[in-house]
C-alpha positions in Angstrom: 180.5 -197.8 27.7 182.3 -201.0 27.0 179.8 -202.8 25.6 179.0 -200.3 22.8 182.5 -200.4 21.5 182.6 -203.6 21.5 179.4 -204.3 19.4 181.0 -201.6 17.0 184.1 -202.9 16.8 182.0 -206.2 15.8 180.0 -204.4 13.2 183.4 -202.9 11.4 184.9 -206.0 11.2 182.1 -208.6 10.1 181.8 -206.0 7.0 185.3 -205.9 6.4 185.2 -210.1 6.2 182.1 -210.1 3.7 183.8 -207.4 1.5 184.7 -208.6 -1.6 188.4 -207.1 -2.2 189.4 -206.1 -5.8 191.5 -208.2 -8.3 194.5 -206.9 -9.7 196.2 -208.7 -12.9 199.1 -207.5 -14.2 200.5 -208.0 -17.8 203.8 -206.5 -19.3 206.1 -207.5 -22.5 208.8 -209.3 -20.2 206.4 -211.5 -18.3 205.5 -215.1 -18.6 201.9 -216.4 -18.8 203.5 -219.1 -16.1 203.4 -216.0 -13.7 201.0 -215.6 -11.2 199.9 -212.1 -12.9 201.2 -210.2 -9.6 203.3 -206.9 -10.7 206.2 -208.8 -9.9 205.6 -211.6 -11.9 203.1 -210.4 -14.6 201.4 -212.6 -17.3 202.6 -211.5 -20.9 199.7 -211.8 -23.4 196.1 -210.2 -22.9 194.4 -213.4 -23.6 196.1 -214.8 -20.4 195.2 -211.9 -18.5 191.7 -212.5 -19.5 191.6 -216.0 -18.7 193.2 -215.4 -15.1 189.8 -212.8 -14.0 187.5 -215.4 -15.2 189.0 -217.9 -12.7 188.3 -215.1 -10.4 184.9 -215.9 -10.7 181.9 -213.3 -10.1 181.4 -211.5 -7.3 184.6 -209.3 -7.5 185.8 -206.2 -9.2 188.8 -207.1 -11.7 191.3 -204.8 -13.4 193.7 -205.6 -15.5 196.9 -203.5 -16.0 199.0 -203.6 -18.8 202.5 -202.0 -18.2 204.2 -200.2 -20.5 205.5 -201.9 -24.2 204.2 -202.9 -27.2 201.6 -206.3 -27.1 201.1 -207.5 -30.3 198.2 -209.5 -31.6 197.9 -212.2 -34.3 194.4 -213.1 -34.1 191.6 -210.2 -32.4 190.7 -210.6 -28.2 187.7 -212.0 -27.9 185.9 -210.9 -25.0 182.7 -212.3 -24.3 179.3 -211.4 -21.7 181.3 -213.1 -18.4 184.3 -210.9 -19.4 182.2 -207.8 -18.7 182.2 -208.0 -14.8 178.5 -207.1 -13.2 176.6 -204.0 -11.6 179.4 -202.1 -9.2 181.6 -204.9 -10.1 183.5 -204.8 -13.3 186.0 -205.9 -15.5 188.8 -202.7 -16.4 191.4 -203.2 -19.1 193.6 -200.2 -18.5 197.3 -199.3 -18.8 198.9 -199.2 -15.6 199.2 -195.5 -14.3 200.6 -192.9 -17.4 202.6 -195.8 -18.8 202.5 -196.0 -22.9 201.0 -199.2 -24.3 200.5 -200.0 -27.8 198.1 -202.6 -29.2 199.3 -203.6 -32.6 198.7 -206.3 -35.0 201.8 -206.1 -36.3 204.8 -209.0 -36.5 208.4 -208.2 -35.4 210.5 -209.0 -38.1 213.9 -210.3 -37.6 215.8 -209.4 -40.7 219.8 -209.0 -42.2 220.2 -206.1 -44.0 222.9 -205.6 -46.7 223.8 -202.6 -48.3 223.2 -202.4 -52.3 224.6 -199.1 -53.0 225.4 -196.1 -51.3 221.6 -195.0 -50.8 219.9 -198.6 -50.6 219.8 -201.3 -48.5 218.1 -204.7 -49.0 216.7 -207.6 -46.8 214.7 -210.7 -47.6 211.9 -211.1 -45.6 210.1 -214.6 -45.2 206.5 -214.4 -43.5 203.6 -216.7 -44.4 201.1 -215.5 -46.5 198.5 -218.3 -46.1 197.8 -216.9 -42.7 196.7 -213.5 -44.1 200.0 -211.8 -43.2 200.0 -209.1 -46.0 202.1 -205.9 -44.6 201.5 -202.2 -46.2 203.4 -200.8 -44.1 207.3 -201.0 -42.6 209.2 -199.3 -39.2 212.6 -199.0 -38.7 213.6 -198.3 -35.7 210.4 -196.6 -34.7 210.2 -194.8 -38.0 207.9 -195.3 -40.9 210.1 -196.5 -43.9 209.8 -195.8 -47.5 208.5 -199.3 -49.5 211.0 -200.3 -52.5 208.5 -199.2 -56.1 208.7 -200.2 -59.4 209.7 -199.0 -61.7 
């Protein structure tokens, strides 16, 4: 009776050491690419993240969570065929459980406002142009602001 337990007990655990275990990367607003992309120290940009499962190498499922925040973009992700994963094996960009993350290609604007009148209030804002930075389109505080028209 011994001696089919212990052939068993062999069996479980030689599959347990050739099972590839999954890859988790974690990326949130507050992180640092310097990180080691754990979900105590998360990476901060995506492109970082994606960089981090392709040292991974093949052979092994990858996700990569994004925790809750805003993660904006100035130039598009490019993801290519090694980012894909293979066959029972992929490669998951997700958000981390029902946390809300935004994608946005937006810039944060850092700006001094001064009040004009009673009803308007002004601010200068310098971005550069040459690198396509054309904006249509202004928040405030989460809210969708009114642009200044002429006349």
């Amino acid at each position: 009776m011994k001696q089919p337990l212990f052939f068993l007990a062999l069996i479980f655990t030689s599959c347990s050491f050739f099972r590839q275990e999954a890859v988790e990367i974690y990326v949130s607003p507050n992180g640092n690419d310097n990180n080691s992309g754990t979900i105590d120290s998360p990476l901060v940009t995506a492109e970082a993240a994606r960089d981090r499962a392709r040292e991974t190498g093949p052979g092994k499922a990858r996700t990569i969570y994004f925790r809750e925040g805003i993660y904006r973009f100035s130039k598009p992700l490019e993801l290519g065929e090694k980012d894909t994963g293979e066959k029972g094996k992929p490669v998951v960009y997700t958000a981390y459980e029902n946390e809300k993350v935004i994608f946005s290609g937006s810039r944060k604007l850092e700006l001094n406002w001064e009040k004009l009148n009673d009803s308007i209030y002004v601010a200068s804002a310098d971005f550069p142009l040459e690198e396509g930075f054309s904006p249509r389109s202004i928040y405030i505080n989460g809210k969708a602001a009114p642009l200044a028209r002429y006349p």
